[in-house]
N, C-alpha and C positions, 0 to 999 in steps of 0.2 A: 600344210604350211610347215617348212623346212623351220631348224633350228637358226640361221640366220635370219630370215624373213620375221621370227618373235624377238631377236635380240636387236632387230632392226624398227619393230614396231616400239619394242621399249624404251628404246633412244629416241623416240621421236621427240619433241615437245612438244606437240599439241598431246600427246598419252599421255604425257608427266603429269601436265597439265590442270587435263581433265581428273586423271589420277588422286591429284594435289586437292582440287577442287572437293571433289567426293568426299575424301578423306577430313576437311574440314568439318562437310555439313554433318558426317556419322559421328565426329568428334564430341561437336557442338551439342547433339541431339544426345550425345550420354552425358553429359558434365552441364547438364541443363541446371540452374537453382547451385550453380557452386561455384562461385565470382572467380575465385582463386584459379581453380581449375582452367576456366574458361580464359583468363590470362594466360596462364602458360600454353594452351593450346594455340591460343592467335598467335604468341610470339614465334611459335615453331613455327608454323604455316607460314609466314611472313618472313623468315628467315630460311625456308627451305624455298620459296616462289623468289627470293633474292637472290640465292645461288644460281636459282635454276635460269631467271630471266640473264644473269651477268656474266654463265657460262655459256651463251646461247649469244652473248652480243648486242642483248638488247636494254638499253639504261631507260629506267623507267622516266627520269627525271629530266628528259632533254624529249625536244621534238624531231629528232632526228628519224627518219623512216624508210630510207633507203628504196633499191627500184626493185623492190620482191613483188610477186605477184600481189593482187588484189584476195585470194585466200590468206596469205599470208602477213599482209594489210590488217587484216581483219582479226587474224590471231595475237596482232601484237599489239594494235588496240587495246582487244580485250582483254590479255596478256597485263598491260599499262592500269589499266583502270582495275584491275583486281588489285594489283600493288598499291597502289595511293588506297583502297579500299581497307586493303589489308593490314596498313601504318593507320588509319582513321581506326580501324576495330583494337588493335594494338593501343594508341594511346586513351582510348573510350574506355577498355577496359582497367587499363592503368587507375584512372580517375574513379571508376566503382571498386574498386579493391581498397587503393593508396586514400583517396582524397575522403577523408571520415572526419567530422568536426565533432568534438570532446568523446568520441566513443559512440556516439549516437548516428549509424548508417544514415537514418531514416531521415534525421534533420537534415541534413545536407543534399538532399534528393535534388530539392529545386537546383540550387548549386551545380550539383553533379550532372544536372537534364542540358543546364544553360551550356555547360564545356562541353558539353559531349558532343550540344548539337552545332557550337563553333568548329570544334576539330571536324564533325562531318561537311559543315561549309566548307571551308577548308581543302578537303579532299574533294567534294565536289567542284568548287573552284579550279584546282589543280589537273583535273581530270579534261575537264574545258581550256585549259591552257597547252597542255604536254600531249593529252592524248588524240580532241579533236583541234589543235593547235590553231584557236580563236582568242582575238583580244577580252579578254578578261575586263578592262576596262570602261570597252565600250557597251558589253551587256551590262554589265554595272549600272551605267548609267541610262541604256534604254531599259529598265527593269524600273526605273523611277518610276512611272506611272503607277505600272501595275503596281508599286510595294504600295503606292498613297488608296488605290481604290481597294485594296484587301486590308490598309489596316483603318477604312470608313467601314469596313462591312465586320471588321473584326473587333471595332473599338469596346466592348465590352469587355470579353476574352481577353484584350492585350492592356485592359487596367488591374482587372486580378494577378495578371503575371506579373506586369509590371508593381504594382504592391507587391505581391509576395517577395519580388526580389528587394524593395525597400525594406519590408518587415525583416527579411534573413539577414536585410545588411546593420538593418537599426538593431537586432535582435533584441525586443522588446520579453519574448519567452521562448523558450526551447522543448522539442519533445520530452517529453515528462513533467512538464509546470502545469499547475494548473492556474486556469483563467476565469475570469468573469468579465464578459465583453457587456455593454450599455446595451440594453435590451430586453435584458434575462438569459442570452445565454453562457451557461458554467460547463466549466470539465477541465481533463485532462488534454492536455494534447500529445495526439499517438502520429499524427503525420502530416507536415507542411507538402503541398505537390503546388504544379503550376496555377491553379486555379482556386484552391479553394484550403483550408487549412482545417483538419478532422479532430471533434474534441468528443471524449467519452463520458460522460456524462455521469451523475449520481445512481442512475437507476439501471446504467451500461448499456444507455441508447446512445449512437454515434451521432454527433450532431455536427454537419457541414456547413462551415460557414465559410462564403467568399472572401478572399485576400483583401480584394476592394472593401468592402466592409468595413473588415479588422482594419484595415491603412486608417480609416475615417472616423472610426470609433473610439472611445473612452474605452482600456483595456487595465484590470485591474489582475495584476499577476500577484494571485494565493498564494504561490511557493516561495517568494523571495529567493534571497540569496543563498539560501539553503532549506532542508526540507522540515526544519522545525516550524509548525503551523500555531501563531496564537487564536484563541478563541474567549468568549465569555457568553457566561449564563446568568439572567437578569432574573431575582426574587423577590418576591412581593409577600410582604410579611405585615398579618396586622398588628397596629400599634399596641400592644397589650404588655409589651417589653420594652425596654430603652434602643436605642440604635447605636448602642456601645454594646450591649449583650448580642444585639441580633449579628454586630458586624464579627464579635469574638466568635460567636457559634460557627459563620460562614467561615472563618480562618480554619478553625477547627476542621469544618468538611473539607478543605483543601487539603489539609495538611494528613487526613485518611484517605485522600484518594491514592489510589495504584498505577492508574490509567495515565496519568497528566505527568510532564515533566517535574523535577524540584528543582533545578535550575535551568532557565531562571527563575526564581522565585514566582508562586502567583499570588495576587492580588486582590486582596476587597475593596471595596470604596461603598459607601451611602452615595445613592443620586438622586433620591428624594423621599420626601416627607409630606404626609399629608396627614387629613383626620379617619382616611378608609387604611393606610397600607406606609410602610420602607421602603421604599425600594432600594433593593442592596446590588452592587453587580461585582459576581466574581468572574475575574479575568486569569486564562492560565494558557499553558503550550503544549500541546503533543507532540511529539516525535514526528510524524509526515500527518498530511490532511485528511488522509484514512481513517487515522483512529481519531476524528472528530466527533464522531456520533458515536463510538464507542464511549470514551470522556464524556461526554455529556449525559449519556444515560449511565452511567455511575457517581456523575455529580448529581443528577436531581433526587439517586435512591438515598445517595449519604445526606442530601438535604432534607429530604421527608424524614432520617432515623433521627440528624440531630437534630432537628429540629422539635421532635417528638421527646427528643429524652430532654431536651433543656427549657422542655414548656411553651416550644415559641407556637403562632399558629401562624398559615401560612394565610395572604387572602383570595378571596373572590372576586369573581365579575360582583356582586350583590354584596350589600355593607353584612358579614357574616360575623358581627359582634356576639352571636348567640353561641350560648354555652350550654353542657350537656344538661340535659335535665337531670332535677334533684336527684327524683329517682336514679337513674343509672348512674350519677355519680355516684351516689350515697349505698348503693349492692357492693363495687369490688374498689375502694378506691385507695387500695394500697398499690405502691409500686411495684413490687413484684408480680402482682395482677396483669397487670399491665404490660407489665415486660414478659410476661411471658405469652400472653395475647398474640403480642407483636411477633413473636416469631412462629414460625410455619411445622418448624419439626415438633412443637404441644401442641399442635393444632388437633388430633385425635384422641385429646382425653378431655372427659368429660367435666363441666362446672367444679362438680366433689373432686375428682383427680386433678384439677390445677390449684382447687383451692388447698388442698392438704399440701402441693408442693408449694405455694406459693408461701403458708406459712414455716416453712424449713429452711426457705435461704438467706443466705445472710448478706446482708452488704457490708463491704470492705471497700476503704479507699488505697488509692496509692499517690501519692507527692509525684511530678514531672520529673523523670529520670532513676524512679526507683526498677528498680528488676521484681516482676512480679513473680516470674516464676522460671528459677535456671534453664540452664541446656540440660538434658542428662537428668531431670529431676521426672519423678515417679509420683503427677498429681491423684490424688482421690478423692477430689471435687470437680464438677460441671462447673466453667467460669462463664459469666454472661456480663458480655460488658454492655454500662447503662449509659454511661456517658463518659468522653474521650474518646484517646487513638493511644492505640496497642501497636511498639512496632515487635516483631516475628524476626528477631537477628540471627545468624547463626554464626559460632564461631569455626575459626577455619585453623588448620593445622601451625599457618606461620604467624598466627597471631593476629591478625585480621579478622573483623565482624561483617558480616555480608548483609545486609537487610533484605528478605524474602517477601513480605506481605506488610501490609495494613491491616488493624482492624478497628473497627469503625461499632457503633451503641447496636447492639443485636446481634454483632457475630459471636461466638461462639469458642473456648479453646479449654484445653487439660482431657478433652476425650479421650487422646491415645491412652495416658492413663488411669482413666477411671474405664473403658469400656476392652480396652485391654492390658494394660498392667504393665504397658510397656513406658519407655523415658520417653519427655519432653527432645524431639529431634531441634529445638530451636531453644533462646531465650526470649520470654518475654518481658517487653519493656516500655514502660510508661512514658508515651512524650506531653502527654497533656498531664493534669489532674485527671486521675480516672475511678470511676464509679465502678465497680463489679459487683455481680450479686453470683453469690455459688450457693450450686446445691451439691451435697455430701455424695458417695457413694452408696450409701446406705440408704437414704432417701430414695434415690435414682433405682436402686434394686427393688424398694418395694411398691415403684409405681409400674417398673416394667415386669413386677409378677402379677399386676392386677390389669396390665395392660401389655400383653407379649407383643402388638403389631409393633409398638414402638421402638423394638430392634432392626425391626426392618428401617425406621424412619432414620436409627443414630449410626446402622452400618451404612445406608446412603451416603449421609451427610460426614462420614470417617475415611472412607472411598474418596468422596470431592477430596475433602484437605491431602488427604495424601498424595492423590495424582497431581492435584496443584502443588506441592510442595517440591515432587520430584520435577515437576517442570523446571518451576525456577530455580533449582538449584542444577539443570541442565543435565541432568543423569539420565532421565528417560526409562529407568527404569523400578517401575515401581511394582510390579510382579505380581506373581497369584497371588499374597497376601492383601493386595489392598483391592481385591474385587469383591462385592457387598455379598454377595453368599458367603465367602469365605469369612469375612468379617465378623457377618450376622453369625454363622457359626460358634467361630470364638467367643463373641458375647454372650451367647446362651450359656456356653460352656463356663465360662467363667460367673455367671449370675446362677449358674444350675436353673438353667429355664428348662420345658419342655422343649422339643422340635417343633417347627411349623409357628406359625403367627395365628392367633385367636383376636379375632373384632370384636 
C-alpha cells in the first residue's frame, strides 16, 4: 500500500468514523466513576462527529438521504443515529454533573434517572423520525396498547416510582435525615432510587423500604430543620424527698452534663406522684442524633452521682422503701466514707487505709460563683467534690474565659498539683453551691508509701485529665509528659517512692 492509497483510506468517512467510534469507548473505559471527565469526553466526540458528519454533507437533523448507494445508505443511518445518540449522552451527562439538589448527588438520583431517561426518549424518538424517517405520531399512538398491558404487568413497580417521585417532589426528608416511618422502622437516609428508599439504621443495618410504603405511611422526620436533636430521660425516684429537692437535683445534673447542648436551655418538669416513686423527666438537645446515646449515658452516671450525694434514692420495679441495715449503717457512716467508696481510684486500699484517709479530709464549701481555685495556682490538696458542678474555665490571652469541662459529685481536680507540683492549667469555678472534701498532700504521701500501686491508679487518672484537657482546648498536643509511665515516674520522684508498684 502506496502512501496515497493510506492518505486515501484516512480520508474516508467510514475510517474517521469508525476511528471516532473506538476512541469514545477507550475514553469512556478510562474516565469510568469521574462524572466530570466523562462530560468533557461526550462533548468532544459529539462535536468532532459534527464536524465530521457537516463536512461530509450529511445534516443529521433532516431526512434528506440522497441516491448513494445502499452501503452508503447504511453508513449515514448509522452515521445519524450515533449523533442524536451522542447529544442524548452529552445532555445525560450534563444533568449528573450540573443537576445536584442542595449538595447532596445521591438525593437527586431519582430526578436525575427520570431526565435522563426523557432525553434518551427523546433521541430515540428523533432517530425514528430523521433517521428511519417514520411518523412518530402514529407509533405513538399504536404503542397505546402495548404501554396499558405493560403498566397491568408493571403496576407494582410503577407505584414505588411513582411515590418516589411524589415523596422527592413533597420532600418530606432528604439524604441525611433521619426517619421513623409507622411500623418500627428508623434510620438514616443514605439513598432515595426508583424503587425503594435506603435507611441506615442504629445498629448500621441498611433497611430498604419501598417508596410505595413511605408515600402511605405516617413518617416521623428526627432531624427537623436542622441537626440539633431533642431528647429526654424519665426518673423515678422514691418519695423519701420532696419533689422540689428531687427536681433541684435533676436541674443540677443537667447543668454538669458536657455531652447536651446549654442552649437551648434544658428542662425538668415533675409528671407524676405517687406512694411508690416521682417521676421527674429531664428533657435536653444534642448537637446531631448521634450523640443521643452518648447524652444519655452521661445523664443516667451524673443521675446515679447526684443523686447519691444529695440522699435521693432512686426506685424499683418492687416498693424498695428498705433501708441499709443498722449494722452497715452504723460500721462507716461518715461521709467521707462514702465518698470515697464511691469512687474507683480508692478502690485498692484497704478498710484501715480508707479509714485513716477518710479521717483527714476536710469539707469545704463554696457560695455559687466563687473561684475555688485560680488558673496558674499551685494546689496541695486532692479536691473531691461531694455535691454541685464545678465549671473548669480557662482564661485566654484577650481577655476571654473559655469553659473546658464540667464536673459533676465524684470527680476529682488539684492533681496536677499535688502529684506534680505543677499550676492549675484552668480556673476553677463554682456554679451551684458546692460541697468539697480534700485531702492534704501529706496525707496522700503517707497513704501512697504504704500503698505504692496507687500511683499507678492517680498517674492513669492524671494522663485522662490532661489528654482531655488538650482535646478541648484543640491543641492536640499533649506529649510524652502526659503518658502514665512518665507520670507515674514523676510522682515517685517527687513522693521519693521506690520504683515499681507493690500490692
Amino acid at each position: 500500500m502506496n502512501l496515497d492509497d493510506v492518505l486515501r483510506l484516512l480520508l474516508d468517512p467510514i475510517t474517521q468514523f469508525a476511528a471516532l467510534v473506538v476512541a469514545l469507548v477507550v475514553a469512556r473505559t478510562l474516565v469510568r466513576g469521574r462524572p466530570t471527565h466523562r462530560f468533557i469526553v461526550h462533548i468532544a466526540f459529539f462535536a468532532i462527529l459534527t464536524i465530521l458528519l457537516v463536512g461530509h454533507d450529511v445534516a443529521p437533523w433532516t431526512t434528506v438521504t440522497g441516491d448513494e448507494d445502499l452501503t452508503h445508505k447504511m453508513f449515514i443511518g448509522v452515521a445519524k443515529a450515533t449523533w442524536w445518540a451522542g447529544g442524548a449522552m452529552v445532555l445525560a451527562s450534563s444533568v449528573r454533573v450540573f443537576l445536584i439538589f442542595e449538595r447532596k448527588p445521591r438525593e437527586g438520583r431519582l430526578i436525575q434517572d427520570l431526565l435522563v431517561a426523557f432525553i434518551y426518549l427523546g433521541a430515540a424518538l428523533s432517530i425514528i423520525a430523521f433517521v428511519f424517517d417514520l411518523p412518530v405520531r402514529t407509533l405513538v399512538a399504536t404503542s397505546g396498547v402495548f404501554a396499558i398491558v405493560l403498566g397491568l404487568a408493571l403496576q407494582s413497580t410503577l407505584n414505588d416510582v411513582f411515590s418516589g417521585i411524589a415523596l422527592n417532589l413533597g420532600r418530606p426528608y432528604t439524604v441525611g435525615d433521619w426517619i421513623e416511618v409507622e411500623g418500627g422502622a428508623r434510620g438514616q437516609v443514605v439513598e432515595t432510587n426508583w424503587r425503594s428508599t435506603h435507611l441506615l439504621n442504629d445498629t448500621n443495618d441498611l433497611v430498604i423500604v419501598p417508596n410505595s410504603t413511605l408515600a402511605k405511611a405516617t413518617l416521623t422526620n428526627l432531624t427537623g430543620t436542622d441537626s440539633v436533636h431533642g431528647s429526654k430521660v424519665v426518673i423515678r425516684a422514691l418519695p423519701t424527698r420532696s419533689p422540689a429537692v428531687i427536681e433541684e437535683t435533676m436541674k443540677t445534673v443537667l447543668l454538669s452534663a458536657n455531652t447536651i447542648l446549654k442552649y437551648p436551655a434544658p428542662s425538668v418538669s415533675v409528671t407524676g406522684l405517687d406512694g411508690s416513686a416521682v417521676e421527674v423527666e429531664l428533657s435536653f438537645k444534642v448537637a446531631n442524633l448521634g450523640r443521643t446515646g452518648i447524652a444519655k449515658n452521661e445523664i443516667f452516671d451524673l443521675v446515679f452521682r447526684h443523686a447519691k450525694a444529695a440522699g435521693i434514692q432512686l426506685s424499683t420495679a418492687a416498693n424498695a422503701l428498705t433501708e441499709a441495715s443498722p449494722a452497715e449503717s452504723s460500721k462507716h457512716p461518715g461521709t467521707p466514707w462514702r465518698l470515697l467508696t464511691s469512687i474507683p481510684l480508692f478502690s485498692a486500699l484497704t478498710e484501715d487505709e480508707m479509714e485513716t484517709v477518710a479521717n483527714t479530709m476536710k469539707r469545704c464549701t463554696f457560695k455559687k460563683g466563687l473561684v475555688i481555685a485560680p488558673q496558674n495556682a499551685s494546689m496541695t490538696s486532692l479536691m473531691i467534690v461531694r455535691s454541685g458542678v464545678v465549671s473548669v474555665e480557662r482564661d485566654e490571652e484577650d481577655g476571654r474565659s473559655e469553659e473546658l469541662t464540667r464536673l459533676a459529685p465524684g470527680d476529682l481536680f488539684g492533681e496536677r498539683g499535688v502529684l506534680m507540683g505543677a499550676p492549675e492549667p484552668a480556673t476553677m469555678r463554682a456554679l451551684t453551691f458546692v460541697v468539697v472534701y480534700e485531702i492534704s498532700k501529706d496525707h496522700l504521701a503517707s497513704v501512697m508509701h504504704e500503698r505504692p500501686a496507687l500511683v499507678e491508679e492517680l498517674s492513669q487518672l492524671l494522663a485522662k485529665r490532661v489528654e482531655t484537657e488538650e482535646h478541648l482546648r484543640a491543641d492536640g498536643n499533649a506529649g510524652a509528659e502526659a503518658h502514665p509511665v512518665s507520670l507515674a515516674a514523676k510522682i515517685r520522684h517527687l513522693f521519693r517512692l521506690p520504683h515499681g508498684s507493690i500490692n
